[in-house]
N, C-alpha and C positions, 0 to 999 in steps of 0.2 A: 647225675648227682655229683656236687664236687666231692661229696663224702664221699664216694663211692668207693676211694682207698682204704681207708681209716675203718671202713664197715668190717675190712677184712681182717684189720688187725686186731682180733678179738684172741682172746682168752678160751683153751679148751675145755668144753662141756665137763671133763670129768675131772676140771679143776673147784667145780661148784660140790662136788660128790666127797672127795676127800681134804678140801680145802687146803693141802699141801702139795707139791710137785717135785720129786726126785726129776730132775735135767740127766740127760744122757752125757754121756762122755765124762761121768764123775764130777759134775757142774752140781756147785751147792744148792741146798736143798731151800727155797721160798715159799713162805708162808702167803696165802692171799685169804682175804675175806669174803666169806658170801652173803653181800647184802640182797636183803629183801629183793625179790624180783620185781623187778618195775612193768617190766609184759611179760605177758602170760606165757608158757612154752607152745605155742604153736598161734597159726593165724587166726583160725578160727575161733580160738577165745580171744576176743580182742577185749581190749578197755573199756569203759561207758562211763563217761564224764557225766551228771547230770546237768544241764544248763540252767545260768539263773539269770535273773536279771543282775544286768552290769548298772545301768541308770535310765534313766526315765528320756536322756538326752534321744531324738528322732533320727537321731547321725547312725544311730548303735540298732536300729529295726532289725538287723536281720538276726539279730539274736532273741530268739522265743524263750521262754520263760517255762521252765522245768520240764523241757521236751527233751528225752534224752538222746544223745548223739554216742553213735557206735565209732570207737576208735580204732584203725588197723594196729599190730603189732610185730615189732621188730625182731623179737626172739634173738636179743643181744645176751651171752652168757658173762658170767658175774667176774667182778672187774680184779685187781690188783689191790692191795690193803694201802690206804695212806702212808701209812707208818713204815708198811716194808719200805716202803720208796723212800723215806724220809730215815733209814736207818744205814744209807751206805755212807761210808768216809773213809773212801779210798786216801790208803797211804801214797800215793804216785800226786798227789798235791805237795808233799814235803821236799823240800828244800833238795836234800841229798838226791831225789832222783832228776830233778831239774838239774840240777848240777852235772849231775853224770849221761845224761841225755846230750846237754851242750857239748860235752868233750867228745862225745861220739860222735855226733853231728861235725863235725871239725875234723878227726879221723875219717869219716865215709865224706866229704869235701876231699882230704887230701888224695884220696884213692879215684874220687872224678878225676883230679887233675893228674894224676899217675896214667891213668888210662885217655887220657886228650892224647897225650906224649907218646905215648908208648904202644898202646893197643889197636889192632886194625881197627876199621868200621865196624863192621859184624858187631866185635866184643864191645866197643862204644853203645850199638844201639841195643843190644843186649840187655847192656846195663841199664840203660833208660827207662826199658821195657822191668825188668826187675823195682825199680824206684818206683814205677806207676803202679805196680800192682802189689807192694807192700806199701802204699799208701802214705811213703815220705817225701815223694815229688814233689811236692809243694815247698820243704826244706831247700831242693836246691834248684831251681826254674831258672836262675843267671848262666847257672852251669851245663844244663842242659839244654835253653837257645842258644848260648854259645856253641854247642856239638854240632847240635842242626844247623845252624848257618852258616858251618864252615862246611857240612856233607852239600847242603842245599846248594851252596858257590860253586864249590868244587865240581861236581857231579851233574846239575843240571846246565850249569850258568855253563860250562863247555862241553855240552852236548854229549857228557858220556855215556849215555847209554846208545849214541848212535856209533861210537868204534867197535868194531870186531875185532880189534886189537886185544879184546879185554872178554872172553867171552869164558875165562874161568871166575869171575866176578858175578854173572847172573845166576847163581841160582836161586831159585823159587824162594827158598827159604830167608834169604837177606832181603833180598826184592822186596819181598810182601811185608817184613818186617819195615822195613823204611820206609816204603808207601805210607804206612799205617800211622810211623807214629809225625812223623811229617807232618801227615794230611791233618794229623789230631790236633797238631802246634801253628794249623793256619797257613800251611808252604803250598802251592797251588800245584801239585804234583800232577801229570797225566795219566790217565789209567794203561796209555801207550810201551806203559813201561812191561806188562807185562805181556806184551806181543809175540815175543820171540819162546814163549812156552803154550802156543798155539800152533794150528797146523794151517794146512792151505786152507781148507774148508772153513778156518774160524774159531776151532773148535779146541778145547783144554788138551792136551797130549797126556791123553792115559797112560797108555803104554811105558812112559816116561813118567808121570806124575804119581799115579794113581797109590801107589807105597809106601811114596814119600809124605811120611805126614808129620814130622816138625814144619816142612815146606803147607802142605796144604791145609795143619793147623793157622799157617801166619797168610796164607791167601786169604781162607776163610773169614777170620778177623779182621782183615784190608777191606774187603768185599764191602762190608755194611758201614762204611763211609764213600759210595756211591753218590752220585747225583745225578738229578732227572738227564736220562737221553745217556748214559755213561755200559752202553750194552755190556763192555767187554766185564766192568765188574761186575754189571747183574748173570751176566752168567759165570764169574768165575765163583759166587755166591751155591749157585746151581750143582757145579760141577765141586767144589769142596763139600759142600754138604750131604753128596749121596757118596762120594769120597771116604770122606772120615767115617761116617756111616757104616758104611762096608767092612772099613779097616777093624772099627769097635765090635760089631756083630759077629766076625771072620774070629776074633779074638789075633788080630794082627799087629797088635800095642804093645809091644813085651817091655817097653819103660814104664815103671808106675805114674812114674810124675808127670810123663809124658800124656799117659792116660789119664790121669783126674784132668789135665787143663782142657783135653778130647770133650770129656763129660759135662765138664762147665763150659764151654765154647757152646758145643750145641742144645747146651740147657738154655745159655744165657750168654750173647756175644761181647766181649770187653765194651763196647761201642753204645751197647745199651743198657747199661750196668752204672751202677754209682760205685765208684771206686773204694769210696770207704766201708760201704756195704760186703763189701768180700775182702777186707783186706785181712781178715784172721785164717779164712780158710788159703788163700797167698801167701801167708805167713808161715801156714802149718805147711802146705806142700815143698817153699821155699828150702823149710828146715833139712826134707827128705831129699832134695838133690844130692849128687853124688858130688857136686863140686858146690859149697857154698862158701863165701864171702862171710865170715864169722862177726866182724863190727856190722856190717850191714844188716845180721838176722837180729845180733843184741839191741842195735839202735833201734829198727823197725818195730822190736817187742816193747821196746820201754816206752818209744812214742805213742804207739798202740792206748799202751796204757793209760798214759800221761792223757790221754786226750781224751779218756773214756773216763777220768776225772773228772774232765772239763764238763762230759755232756750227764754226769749224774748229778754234778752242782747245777748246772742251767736247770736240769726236769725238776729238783729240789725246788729250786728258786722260783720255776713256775706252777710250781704244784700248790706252795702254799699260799702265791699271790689268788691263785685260781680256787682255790678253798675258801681263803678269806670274801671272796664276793659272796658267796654263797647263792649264783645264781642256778646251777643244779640242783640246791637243795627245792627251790621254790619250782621247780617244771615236776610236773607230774608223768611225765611220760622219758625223758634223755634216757642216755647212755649215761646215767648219774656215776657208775661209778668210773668208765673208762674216762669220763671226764675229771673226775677228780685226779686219778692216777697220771693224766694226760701223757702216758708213755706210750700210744697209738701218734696219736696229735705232735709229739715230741720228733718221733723217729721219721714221720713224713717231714716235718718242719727240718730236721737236719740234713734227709734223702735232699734238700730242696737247695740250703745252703749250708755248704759244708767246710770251706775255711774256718781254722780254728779261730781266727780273731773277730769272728761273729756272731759272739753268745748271745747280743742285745737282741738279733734279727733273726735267732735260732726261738729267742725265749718269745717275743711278741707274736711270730708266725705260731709258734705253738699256739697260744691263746685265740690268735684269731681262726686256726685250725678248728679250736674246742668252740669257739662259739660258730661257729658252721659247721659241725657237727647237729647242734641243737635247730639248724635253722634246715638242717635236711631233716631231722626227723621230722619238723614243724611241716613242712610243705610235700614232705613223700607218705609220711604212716599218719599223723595227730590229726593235722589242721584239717578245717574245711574249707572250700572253696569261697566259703561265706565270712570267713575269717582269713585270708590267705590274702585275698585284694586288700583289703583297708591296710594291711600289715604294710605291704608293697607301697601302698602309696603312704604310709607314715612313714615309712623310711625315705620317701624321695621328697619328702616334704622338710623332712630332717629339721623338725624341733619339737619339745618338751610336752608341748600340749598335745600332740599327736595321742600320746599314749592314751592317751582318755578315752579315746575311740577303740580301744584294743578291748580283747577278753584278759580275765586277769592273769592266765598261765602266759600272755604275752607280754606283759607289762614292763617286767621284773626282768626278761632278758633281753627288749627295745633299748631299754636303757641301757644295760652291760655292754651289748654291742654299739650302743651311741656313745657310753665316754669310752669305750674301747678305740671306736676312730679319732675322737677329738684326742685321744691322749697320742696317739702316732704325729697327729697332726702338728701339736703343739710341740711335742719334741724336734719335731726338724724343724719350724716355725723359728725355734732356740738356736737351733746348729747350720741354720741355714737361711733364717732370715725370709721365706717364702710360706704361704698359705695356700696348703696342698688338699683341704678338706673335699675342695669339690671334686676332686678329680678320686680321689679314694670312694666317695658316695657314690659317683657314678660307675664303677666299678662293682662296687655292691647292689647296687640298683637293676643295674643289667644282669649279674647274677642272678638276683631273686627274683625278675619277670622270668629267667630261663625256667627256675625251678616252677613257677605257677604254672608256664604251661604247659610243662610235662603232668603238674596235675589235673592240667583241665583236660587235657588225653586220657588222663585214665579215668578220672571221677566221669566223663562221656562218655568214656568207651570208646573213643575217637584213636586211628590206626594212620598216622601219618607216614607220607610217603619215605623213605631213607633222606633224600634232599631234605623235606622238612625236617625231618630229625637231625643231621647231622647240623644244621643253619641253626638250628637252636641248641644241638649237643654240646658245641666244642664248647658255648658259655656256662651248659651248667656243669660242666666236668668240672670248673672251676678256676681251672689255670691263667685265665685273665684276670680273675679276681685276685687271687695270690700275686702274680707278678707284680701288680699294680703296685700292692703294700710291700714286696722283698725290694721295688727299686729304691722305695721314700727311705726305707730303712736303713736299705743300704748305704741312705745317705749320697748317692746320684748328686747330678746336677740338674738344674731344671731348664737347660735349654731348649728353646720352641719346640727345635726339632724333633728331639726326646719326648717331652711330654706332647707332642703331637701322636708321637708312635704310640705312644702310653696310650691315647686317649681314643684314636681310631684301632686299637689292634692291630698293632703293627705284625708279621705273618709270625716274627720271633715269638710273640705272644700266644698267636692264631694258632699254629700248627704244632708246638709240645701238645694241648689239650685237646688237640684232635688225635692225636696218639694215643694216650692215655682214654680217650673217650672209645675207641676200635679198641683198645685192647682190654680195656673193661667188658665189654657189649660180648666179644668172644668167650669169655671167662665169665659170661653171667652166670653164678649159682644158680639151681634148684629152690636153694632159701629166698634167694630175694625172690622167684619167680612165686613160690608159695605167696608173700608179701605182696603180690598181687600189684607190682614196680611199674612204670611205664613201661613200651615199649622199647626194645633194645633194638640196637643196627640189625643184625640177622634176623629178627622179627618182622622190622618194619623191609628189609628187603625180601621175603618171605611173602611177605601178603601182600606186596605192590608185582612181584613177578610169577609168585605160584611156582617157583623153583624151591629143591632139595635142601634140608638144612644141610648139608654135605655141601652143596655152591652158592649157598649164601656166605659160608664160613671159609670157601675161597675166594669169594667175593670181598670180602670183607678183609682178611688178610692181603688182597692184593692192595686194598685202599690204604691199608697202615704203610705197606710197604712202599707206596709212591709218595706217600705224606716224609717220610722217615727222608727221602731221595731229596724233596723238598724241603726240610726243615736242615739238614747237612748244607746245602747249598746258601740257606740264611747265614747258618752258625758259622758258617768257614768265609764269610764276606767281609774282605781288609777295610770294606767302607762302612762300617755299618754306622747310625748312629746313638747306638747302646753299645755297652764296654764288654772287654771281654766276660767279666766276672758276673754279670749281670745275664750274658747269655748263655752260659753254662746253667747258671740257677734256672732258668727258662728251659734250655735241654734236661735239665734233670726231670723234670716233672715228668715229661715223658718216658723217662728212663724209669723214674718213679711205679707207674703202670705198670712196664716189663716184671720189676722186680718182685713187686705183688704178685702179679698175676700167673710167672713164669719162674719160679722157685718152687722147690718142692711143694706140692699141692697147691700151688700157689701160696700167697698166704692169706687164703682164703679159706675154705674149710679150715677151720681149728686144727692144727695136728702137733704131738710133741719136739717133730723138728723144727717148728717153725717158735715154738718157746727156747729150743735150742740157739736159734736164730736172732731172735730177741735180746737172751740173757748173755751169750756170744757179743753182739755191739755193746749196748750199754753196761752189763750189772759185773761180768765175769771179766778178770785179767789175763790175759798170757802168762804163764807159766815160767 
């Protein structure tokens, strides 16, 4: 399901009970509405649409006339209040704090350039490392490939790591650091480098290592930019993680700060992480170091803010365009109100593309988010199999008269999602002079046959093998459908090349949504299973091998984890022909998955941290 993220970001049950929510850590108090439930609370009271006749037209036979059809249900909990959403106006839009942000920005510049001059390596990458994880990096990226390509010349171009001239320079701890963030900026580093903290056997030197854990924190972190056949980091992956483990259980952490970043590493590794998704609790441990940089924590806070500005006007600005169609009001069965609130649909769309200067491709991805929202429920819980083909082929047939053939809960959002594409279309059509329609329908298209046949597996009963499933998975996870529309938006070029990659799934496409699809499948709730969902990876390898769900679930983690080995070795390629910025939004998706599924409780089950987590990004400022 591409929804299958978005399903998670629901609202807690016992926000429909008290219709108000005190946030922990003294986070203001939000009001939300409890609209009428649209499905029943549980599976087994489903819906019943009565059927009527649509028209007399022979095209429309498989619709009988007052036969009633039983509907499955979602058991989605009640959404966010319009108006709450519609009631922020952050002051961090006025004038004075932009103002005072720039002079900051220009003080933490002069201190890059204090520290080029002046400060070893270590404290250079240090810093780097601090920028990327309070979420300002992006402010200074001239500054920081200038660092790197002078360590990179320096250091690799004359073979330093092969004098023993220099052997108070390798420890674990700068090593892994540089590896890491190198490898993150595209430098083709070799994992050779960290040889000489192995023994004759091959093997990590405990005895030596095993305490050290600022050192085997920054292993750890290096590790998960691997690529296929790269042993020595899949085991130094191995060897940090029962490590740090150890260290935490032992209670052998006596720095705090040092410990939270322990906690989050093996919760959640930098590498598969959206940056700005964490960048408040970075901000908050930043504060608690015993040495911090003070313009840097002030600058980080106001940016923060300033930026969380930006994304409560973008969810405003699509919330009401998204209101004003009023195509949730006409479906009898959505997610009517998370769609209205579109702060699910919002916060995947930002996980996706996350530069500030793209609220146009922040706000449309939201929209097209919400309308594939409606088109999962259509083909996983509502539709029937009888209604599900004609839809599939009015959409590849893509014109006006199609709809006639439709029932009429489908009608009314055929069309939202048809000027939804022509309006993408037509805008870059504007700014770019090129007719991009077919290539965005076909995109959609191959989406929506993934989703039919996950329903025709279940409406059969039909148990495909893990191969068949995954050969159809990665499309309906959704991730090539998205990509398609974040390139146009992004405004791209349309060279052969490109939209050839575009158009065959190129593996940059292929492999984030095969991540995201393993790492959904592992984290399938109990709810969706009640819902009575297709077949999941662990399922479908389960009943093709008659093995343990215990090694299905390491079968299945090994498969993420060579997809991951895989998709690194895309993302890190100087030739590619997509840009950088393009293939990051591509990596995110995948990271996307992680971050769901692999956050407290994931954020799946409904729980108050994960409102925490919510109202923390978009609604609450830094202090």
């Amino acid at each position: 399901m591409a929804a299958m993220i978005m399903k998670r970001l629901l609202i807690p049950s016992k926000l429909a009970v008290h219709n108000i929510c005190t946030f922990k850590h003294n986070r203001r108090k939000a009001s939300f509405c409890t609209f009428p439930p649209v499905y029943s609370n549980g599976a087994a009271n489903a819906i019943i649409r009565p059927r009527s006749s649509l028209s007399s037209s022979p095209e429309r036979n498989y619709v009988q006339q007052d036969t009633p059809i039983v509907r499955r249900s979602g058991n989605y909990k009640p959404p966010r209040d319009f108006d709450y959403i519609q009631s922020f106006n952050s002051p961090y839009k006025e004038e004075r704090y932009l103002r005072k942000a720039s002079e900051l920005k220009v003080q933490v510049e002069m201190l890059i350039e204090e520290a080029i001059l002046n400060e070893p390596v270590t404290k250079q990458l240090e810093l780097i490392d601090d920028l990327q994880r309070l979420a300002i990096a992006d402010h200074f990226e001239n500054q920081i490939t200038r660092i790197l390509n002078i360590i990179y010349n320096d250091r690799y171009g004359k073979n330093y790591y092969d004098d023993d001239d220099k052997p108070y320079e390798r420890d674990l701890y700068s090593t892994a650091l540089e590896f890491r963030l190198l490898r993150q900026h595209g430098f083709r580093v070799s994992q050779d480098v960290f040889d000489s903290f192995r023994n004759e056997e091959g093997e990590f030197k405990a005895s030596i290592l095993a305490e050290d854990t600022k050192g085997l924190l920054q292993l750890y972190e290096a590790s998960f930019l691997l690529t296929p056949g790269e042993d020595t980091l899949d085991q130094a992956r191995k060897f940090a993680t029962i490590s740090l483990r150890r260290n935490l259980d032992q209670g052998l952490i006596s720095d705090k700060n040092i410990l939270f970043l322990v906690e989050c590493a093996l919760k959640l590794p930098l590498h598969w992480s959206i940056p700005r998704f964490r960048a408040r609790n970075f901000i908050e441990a930043y504060e608690r170091k015993s040495y911090v940089v003070a313009t840097m924590l002030e600058f980080a806070k106001l940016d923060f803010n300033i930026f969380q500005a930006i994304n409560q006007e973008e969810l405003k600005n699509v919330s009401r365009l998204w209101k004003s169609t009023g195509v949730a009001d006409k479906l009898p069965f959505a997610r009517v109100g998370e769609l209205i609130e579109n702060v699910p649909a919002y916060i995947f769309a930002f996980g996706l593309v996350q530069p500030r200067e793209y609220g146009y491709a922040r706000m449309k991805m939201t929209t097209l988010i919400s309308l594939i929202l409606i088109a999962d429920d259509i083909f996983d819980i509502y539709g029937t199999l009888e209604e599900l083909q004609p839809f599939t082929d009015a959409i590849e047939r893509w014109d006006t008269e199609s709809i006639n053939q439709l029932p009429n809960y489908m009608q009314s959002y055929y069309l939202a999602l048809y000027n939804f594409v022509n309006g993408v279309a037509y805008d870059f059509l504007k700014e770019q002079g090129s007719i991009v329609i077919p290539h965005l329908r076909k995109s959609l298209v191959d989406y929506l046959r993934s989703l039919l046949q996950e329903a025709k597996w279940y409406h059969k009963g039909q148990k495909p093998s893990l191969e068949e499933y995954l050969k159809n998975g990665w499309l309906s996870a959704g991730g090539p459908l998205f990509y398609n529309y974040v390139y146009f938006l992004l405004q791209n070029s349309v060279e052969k090349e490109a939209i050839r990659g575009l158009h065959e799934y190129h593996n940059v496409l292929r492999l984030p949504s095969v991540v995201s699809r393993l790492t959904n499948d592992l984290k399938t709730s109990k709810a969706e299973s009640e819902r009575g969902d297709a077949p999941k990876a662990m399922q479908c390898y389960m009943n093709e091998t008659g093995v343990s769900e215990k090694k299905a679930r390491e079968h299945i983690l090994s498969l993420n984890q060579e997809t991951w080995m895989k998709l690194n070795a895309e993302a890190m390629d100087a030739e590619s022909i997509f840009s950088r910025t393009f293939i990051t939004c591509c990596v995110n998706y995948g990271r996307a998955g992680h971050y769901v599924y692999q956050t407290d409780g994931g954020l799946g089950e409904p729980n108050l941290t994960l409102e925490d987590q919510i109202n923390g990004l978009l609604f609450e400022p830094i202090q």
